[in-house]
ZANU-795224 format. One record per residue: residue number from 0; x negated, y negated, z of N, C-alpha, C in turn. Coordinates in Angstrom, 2 decimals. Layout:
BEGIN
<NUM,<X,Y,Z>,<X,Y,Z>,<X,Y,Z>>
...
//
This chain:
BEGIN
<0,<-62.88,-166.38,66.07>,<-62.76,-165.67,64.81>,<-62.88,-166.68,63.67>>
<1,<-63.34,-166.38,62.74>,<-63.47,-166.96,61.44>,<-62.75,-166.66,60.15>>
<2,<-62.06,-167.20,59.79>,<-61.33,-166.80,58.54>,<-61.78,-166.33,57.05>>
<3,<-62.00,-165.77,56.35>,<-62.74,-165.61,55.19>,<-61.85,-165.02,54.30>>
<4,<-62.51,-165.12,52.82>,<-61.92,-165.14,51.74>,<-62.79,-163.91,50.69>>
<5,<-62.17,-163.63,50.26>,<-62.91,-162.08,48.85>,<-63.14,-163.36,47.98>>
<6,<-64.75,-162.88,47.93>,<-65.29,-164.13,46.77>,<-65.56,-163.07,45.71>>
<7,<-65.26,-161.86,45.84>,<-65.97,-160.78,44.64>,<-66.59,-159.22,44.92>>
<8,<-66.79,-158.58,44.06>,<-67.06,-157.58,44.60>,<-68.54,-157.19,43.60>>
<9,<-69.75,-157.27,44.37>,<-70.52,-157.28,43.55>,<-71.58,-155.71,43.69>>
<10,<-72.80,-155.04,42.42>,<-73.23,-154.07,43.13>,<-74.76,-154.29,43.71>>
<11,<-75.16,-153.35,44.62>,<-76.03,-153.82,44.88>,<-77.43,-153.09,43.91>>
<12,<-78.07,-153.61,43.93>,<-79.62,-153.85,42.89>,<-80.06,-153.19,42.65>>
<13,<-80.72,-151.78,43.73>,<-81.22,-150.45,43.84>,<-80.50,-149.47,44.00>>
<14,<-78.98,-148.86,44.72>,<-78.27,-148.38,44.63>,<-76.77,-148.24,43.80>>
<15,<-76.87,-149.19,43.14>,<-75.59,-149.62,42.19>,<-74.30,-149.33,43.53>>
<16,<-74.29,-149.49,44.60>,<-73.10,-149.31,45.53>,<-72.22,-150.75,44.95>>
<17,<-70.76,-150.37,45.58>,<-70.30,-151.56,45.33>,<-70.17,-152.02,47.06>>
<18,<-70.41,-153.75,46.45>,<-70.03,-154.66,48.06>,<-69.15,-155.88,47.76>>
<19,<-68.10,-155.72,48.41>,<-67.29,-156.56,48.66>,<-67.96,-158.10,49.38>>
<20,<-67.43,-159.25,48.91>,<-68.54,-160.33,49.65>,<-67.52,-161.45,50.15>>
<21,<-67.49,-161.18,51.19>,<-66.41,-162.37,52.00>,<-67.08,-163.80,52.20>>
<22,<-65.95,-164.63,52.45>,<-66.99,-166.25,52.21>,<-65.76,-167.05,53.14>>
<23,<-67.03,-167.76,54.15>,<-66.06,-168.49,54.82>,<-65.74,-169.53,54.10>>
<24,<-64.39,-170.87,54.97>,<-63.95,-171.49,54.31>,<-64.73,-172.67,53.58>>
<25,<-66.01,-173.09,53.95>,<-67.26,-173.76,53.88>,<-68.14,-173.60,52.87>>
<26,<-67.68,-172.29,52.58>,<-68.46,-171.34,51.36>,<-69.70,-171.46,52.03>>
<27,<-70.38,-171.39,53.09>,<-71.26,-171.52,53.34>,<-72.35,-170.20,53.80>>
<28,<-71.52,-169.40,54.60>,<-71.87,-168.01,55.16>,<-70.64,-167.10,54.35>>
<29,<-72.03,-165.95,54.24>,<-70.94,-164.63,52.99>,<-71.35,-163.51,53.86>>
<30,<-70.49,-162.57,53.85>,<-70.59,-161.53,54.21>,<-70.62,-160.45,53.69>>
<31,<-71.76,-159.31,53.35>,<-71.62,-158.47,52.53>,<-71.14,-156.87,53.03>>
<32,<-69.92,-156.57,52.92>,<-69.69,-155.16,53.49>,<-69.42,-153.97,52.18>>
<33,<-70.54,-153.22,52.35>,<-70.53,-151.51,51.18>,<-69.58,-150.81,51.28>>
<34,<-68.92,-150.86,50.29>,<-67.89,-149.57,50.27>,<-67.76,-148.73,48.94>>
<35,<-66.76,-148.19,49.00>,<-66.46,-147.23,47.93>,<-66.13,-147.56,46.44>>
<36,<-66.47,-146.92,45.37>,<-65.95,-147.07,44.36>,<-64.34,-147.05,44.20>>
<37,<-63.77,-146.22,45.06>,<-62.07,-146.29,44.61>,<-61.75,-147.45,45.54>>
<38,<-62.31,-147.98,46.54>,<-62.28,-149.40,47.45>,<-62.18,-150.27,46.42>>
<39,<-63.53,-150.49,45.97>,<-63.57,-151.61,44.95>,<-62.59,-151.97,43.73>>
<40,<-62.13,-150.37,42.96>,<-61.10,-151.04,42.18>,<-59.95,-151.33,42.43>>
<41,<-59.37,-150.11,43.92>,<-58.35,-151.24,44.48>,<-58.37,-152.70,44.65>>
<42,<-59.56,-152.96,45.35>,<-60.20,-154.63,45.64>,<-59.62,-155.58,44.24>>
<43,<-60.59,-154.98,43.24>,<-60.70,-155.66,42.03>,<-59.21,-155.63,41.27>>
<44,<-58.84,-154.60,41.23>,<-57.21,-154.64,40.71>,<-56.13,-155.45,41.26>>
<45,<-56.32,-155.59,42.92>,<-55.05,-156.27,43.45>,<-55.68,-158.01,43.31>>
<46,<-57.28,-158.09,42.99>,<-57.65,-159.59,43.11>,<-57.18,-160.35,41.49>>
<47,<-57.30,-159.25,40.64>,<-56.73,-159.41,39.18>,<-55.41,-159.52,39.03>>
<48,<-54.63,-158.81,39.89>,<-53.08,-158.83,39.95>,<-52.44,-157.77,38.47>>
<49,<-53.00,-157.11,38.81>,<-52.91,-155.48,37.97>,<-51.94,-154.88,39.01>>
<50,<-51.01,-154.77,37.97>,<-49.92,-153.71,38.37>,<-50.01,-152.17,37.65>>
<51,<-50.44,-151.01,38.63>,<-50.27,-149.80,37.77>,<-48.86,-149.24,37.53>>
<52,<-48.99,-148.51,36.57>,<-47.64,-147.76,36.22>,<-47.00,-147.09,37.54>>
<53,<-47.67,-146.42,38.26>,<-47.05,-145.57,39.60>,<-48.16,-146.40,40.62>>
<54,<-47.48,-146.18,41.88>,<-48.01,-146.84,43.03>,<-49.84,-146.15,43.38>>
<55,<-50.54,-147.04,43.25>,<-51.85,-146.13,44.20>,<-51.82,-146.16,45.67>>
<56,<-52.52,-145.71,46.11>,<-53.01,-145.64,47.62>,<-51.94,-147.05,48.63>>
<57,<-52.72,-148.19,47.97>,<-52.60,-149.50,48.66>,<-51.80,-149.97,48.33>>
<58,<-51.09,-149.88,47.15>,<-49.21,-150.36,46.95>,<-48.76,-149.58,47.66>>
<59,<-48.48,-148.08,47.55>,<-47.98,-147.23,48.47>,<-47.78,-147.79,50.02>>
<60,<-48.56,-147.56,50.29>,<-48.55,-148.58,52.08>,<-47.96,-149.90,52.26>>
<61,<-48.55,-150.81,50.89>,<-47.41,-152.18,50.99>,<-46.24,-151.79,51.14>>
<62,<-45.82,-151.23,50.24>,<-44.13,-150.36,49.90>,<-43.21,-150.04,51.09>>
<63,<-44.19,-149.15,51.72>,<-44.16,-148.66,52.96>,<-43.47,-149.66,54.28>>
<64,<-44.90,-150.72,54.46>,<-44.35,-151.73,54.89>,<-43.17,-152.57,54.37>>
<65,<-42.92,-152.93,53.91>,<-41.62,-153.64,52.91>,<-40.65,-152.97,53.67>>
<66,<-40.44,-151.62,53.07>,<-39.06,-150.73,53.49>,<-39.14,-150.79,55.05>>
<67,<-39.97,-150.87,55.88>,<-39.74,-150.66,57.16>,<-40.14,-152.10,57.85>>
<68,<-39.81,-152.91,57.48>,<-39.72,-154.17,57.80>,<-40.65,-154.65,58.22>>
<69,<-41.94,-154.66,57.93>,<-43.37,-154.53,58.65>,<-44.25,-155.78,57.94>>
<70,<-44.54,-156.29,58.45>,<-45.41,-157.65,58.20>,<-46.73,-157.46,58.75>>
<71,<-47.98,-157.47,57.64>,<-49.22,-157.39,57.76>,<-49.99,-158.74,58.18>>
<72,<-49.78,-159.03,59.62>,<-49.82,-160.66,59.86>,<-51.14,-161.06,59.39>>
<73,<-52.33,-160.03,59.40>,<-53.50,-160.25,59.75>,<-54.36,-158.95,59.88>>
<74,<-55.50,-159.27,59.13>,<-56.55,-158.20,59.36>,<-57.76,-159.12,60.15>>
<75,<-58.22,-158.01,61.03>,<-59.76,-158.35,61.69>,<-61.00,-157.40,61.46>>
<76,<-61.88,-158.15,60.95>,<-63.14,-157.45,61.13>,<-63.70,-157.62,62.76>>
<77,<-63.82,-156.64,63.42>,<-63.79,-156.97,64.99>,<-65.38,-156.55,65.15>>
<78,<-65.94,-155.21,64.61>,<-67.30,-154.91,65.00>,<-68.05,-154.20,63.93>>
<79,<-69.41,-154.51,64.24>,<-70.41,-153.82,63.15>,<-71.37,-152.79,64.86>>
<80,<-71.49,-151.25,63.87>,<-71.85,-150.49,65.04>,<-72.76,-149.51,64.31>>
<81,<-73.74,-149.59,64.29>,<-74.71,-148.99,63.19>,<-74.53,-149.07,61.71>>
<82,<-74.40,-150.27,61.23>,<-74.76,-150.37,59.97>,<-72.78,-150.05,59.43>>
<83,<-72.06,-149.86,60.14>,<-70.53,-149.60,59.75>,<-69.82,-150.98,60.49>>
<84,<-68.88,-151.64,59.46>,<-67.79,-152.47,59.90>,<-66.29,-151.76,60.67>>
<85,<-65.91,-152.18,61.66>,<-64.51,-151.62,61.58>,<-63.68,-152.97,61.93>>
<86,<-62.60,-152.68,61.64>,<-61.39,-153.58,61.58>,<-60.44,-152.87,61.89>>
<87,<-58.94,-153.61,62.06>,<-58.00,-153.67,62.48>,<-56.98,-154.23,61.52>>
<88,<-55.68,-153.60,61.56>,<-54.84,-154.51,60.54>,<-53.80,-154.59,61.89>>
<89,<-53.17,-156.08,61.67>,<-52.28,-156.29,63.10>,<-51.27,-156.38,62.42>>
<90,<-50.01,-156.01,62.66>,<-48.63,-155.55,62.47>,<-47.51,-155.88,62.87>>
<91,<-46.91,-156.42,62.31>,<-45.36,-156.92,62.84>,<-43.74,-156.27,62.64>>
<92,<-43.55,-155.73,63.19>,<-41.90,-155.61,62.83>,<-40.86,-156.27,64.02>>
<93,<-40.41,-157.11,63.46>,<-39.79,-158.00,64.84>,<-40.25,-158.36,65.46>>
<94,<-39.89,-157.76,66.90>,<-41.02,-158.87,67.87>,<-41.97,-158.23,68.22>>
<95,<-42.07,-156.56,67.45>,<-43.18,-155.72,68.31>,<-43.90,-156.20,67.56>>
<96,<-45.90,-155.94,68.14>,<-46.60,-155.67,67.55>,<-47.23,-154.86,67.50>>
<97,<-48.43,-154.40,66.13>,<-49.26,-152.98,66.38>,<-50.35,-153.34,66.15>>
<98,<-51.31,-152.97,66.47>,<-52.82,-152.81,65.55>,<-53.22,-151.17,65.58>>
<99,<-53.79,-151.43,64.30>,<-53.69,-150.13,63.42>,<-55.39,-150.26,63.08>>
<100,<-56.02,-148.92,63.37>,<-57.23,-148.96,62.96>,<-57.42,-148.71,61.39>>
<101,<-58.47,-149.27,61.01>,<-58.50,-149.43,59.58>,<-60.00,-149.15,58.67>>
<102,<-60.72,-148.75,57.67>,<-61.76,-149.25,57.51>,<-61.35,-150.58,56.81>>
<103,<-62.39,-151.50,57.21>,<-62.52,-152.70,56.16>,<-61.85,-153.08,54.65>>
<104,<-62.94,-152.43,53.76>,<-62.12,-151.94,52.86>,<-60.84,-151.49,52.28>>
<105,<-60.14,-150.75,53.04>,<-58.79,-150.63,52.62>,<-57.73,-152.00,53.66>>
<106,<-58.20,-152.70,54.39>,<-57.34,-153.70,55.20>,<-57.82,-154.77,54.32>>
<107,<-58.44,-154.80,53.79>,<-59.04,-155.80,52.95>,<-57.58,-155.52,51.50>>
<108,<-57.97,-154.65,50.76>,<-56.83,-154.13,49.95>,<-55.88,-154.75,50.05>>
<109,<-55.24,-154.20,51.50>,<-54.27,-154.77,51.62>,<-53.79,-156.25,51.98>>
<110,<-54.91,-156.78,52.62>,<-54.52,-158.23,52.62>,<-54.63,-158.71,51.55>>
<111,<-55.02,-158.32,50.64>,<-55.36,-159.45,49.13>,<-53.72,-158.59,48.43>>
<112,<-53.06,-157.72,48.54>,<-51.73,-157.39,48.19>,<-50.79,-158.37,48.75>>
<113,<-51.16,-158.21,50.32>,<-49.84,-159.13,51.21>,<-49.99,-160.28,51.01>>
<114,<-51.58,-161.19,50.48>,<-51.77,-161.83,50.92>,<-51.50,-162.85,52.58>>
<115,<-52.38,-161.49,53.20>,<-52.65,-161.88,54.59>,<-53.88,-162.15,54.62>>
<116,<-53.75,-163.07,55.62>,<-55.45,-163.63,56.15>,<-56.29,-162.88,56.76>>
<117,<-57.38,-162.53,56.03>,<-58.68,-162.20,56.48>,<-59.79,-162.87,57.73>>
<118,<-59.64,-162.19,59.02>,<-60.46,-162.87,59.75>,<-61.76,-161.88,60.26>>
<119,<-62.52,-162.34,60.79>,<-63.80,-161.61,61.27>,<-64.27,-162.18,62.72>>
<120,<-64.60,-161.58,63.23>,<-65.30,-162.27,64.72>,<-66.42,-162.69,64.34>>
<121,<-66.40,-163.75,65.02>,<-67.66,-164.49,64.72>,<-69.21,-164.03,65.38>>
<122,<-69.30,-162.78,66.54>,<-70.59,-162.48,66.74>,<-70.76,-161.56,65.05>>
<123,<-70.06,-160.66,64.59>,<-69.90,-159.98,63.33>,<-70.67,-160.69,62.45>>
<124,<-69.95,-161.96,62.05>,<-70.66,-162.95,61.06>,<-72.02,-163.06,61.01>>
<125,<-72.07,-163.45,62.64>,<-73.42,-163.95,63.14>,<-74.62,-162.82,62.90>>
<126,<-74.11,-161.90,63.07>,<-75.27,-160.65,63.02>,<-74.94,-160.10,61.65>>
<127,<-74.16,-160.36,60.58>,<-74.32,-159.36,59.36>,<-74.25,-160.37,58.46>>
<128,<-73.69,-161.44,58.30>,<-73.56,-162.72,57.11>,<-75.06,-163.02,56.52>>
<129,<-74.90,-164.31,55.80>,<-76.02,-164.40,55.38>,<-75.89,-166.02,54.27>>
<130,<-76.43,-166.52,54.47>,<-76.41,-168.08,53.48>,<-76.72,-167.83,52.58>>
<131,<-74.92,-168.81,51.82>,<-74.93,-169.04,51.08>,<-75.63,-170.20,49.74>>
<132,<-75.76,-171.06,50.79>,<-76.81,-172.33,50.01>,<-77.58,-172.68,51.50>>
<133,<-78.76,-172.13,51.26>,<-79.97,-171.97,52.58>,<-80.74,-173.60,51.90>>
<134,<-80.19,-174.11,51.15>,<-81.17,-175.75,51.13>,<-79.78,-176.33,51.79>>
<135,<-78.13,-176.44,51.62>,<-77.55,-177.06,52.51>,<-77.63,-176.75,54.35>>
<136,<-77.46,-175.56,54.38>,<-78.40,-175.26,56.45>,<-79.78,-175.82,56.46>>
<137,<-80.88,-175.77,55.29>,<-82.10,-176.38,55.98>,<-81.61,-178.17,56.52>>
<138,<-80.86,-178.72,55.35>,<-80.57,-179.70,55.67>,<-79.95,-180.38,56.70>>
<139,<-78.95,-179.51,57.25>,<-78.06,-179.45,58.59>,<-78.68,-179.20,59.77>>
<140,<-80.12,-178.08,59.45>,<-80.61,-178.27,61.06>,<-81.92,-179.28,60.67>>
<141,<-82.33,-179.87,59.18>,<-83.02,-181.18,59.59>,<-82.17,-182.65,60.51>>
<142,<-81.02,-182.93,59.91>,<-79.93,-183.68,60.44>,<-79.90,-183.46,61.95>>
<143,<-79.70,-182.54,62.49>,<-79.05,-181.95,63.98>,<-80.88,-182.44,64.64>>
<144,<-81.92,-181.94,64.36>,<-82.73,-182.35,65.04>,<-83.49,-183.41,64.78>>
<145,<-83.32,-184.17,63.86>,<-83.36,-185.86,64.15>,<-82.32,-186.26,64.79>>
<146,<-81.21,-186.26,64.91>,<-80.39,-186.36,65.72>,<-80.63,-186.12,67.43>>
<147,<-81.21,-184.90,67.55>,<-81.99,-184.86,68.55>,<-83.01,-185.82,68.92>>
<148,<-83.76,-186.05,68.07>,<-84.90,-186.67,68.39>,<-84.70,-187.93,68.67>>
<149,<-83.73,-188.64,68.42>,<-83.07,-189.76,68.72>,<-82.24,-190.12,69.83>>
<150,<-81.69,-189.22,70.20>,<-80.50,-189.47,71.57>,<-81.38,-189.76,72.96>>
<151,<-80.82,-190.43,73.65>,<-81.38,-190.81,75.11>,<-80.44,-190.83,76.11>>
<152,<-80.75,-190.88,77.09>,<-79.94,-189.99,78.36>,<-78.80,-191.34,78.27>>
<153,<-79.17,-192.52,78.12>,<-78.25,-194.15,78.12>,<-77.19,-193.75,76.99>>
<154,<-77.57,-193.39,76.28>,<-76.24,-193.08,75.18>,<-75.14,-192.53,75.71>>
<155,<-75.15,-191.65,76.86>,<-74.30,-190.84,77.26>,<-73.49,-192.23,78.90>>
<156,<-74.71,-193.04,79.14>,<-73.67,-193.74,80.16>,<-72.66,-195.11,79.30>>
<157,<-72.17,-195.63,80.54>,<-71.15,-196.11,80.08>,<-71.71,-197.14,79.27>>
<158,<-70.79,-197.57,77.86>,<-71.13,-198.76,77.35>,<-72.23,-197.87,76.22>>
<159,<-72.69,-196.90,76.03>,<-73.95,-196.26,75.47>,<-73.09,-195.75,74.12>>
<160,<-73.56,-195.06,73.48>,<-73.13,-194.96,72.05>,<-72.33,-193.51,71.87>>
<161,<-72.10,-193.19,72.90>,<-70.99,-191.55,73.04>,<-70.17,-191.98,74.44>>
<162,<-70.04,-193.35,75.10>,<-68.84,-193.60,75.73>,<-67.65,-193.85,75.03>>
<163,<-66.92,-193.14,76.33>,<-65.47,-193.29,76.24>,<-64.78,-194.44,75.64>>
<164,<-65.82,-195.70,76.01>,<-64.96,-196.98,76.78>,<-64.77,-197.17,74.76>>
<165,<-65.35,-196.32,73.79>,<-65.29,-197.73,72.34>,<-63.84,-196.58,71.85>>
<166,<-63.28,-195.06,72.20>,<-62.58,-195.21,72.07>,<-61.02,-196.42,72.17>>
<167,<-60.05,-196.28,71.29>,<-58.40,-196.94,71.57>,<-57.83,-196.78,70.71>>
//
């Protein structure tokens, strides 16, 4: 799993939808997941630290949790299944635990309330993310395959330049 962070909630170009855009810790890979307009200003309100006069939706449930002793350890983005994310919010009261199905969006909400950590599985990433600075990865897989192009099977025996022996 990969940890990620709400870098923003931006819309998109031809549909004016709003998308939430997660960013690993690297800032390197972002993830863009569509959701709702009342998503987003929850999103945007709890990332502003806007307190409304009466509870909405996603204070309500913090609240909730609070009074019933419930600790939001962690949300997961676990799968993308036609073009839809789902997640999980995992749950603590004492020593039990729960996971609670969730859309994205509102576990998202709520982790930026609890401030709980946002994680995602990493095949998820892998198949829906997208680079963030595509000249720092060109650079990383120029690096990795000169690197390649350089190694020889002796490097790996003893005395060679990835033995054990220069560890101490």
């Amino acid at each position: 799993m990969i940890e990620m962070k709400v870098a923003g909630i931006a819309l998109d170009a031809v549909s004016r939808s709003p998308i939430v855009l997660l960013r690993d810790a690297t800032e390197r890979r972002q993830l863009p997941i569509y959701i709702g307009q009342d998503q987003a200003r929850a999103i945007i309100s709890a990332l502003e630290n806007q307190a409304p006069p009466r509870p909405l939706t996603h204070d309500l449930m913090v609240n909730l949790l609070n009074e019933w002793d419930m600790v939001l350890e962690r949300i997961v983005i676990h799968s993308l299944q036609d073009n839809t994310f789902y997640a999980i919010l995992q749950l603590r009261q004492g020593e039990a635990r729960k996971e609670v199905d969730s859309r994205p969006s509102d576990a998202i909400a709520l982790a930026i309330r609890t401030k709980s950590p946002i994680w995602v599985m990493e095949e998820v990433v892998a198949d829906a993310s997208m680079p963030v600075d595509r000249d720092a990865d060109e650079a990383d897989r120029r690096a990795f395959r000169d690197f390649l192009a350089t190694i020889r099977p002796d490097d790996f025996k003893q005395g060679g330049r990835f033995s054990k022996q220069d560890e101490g």
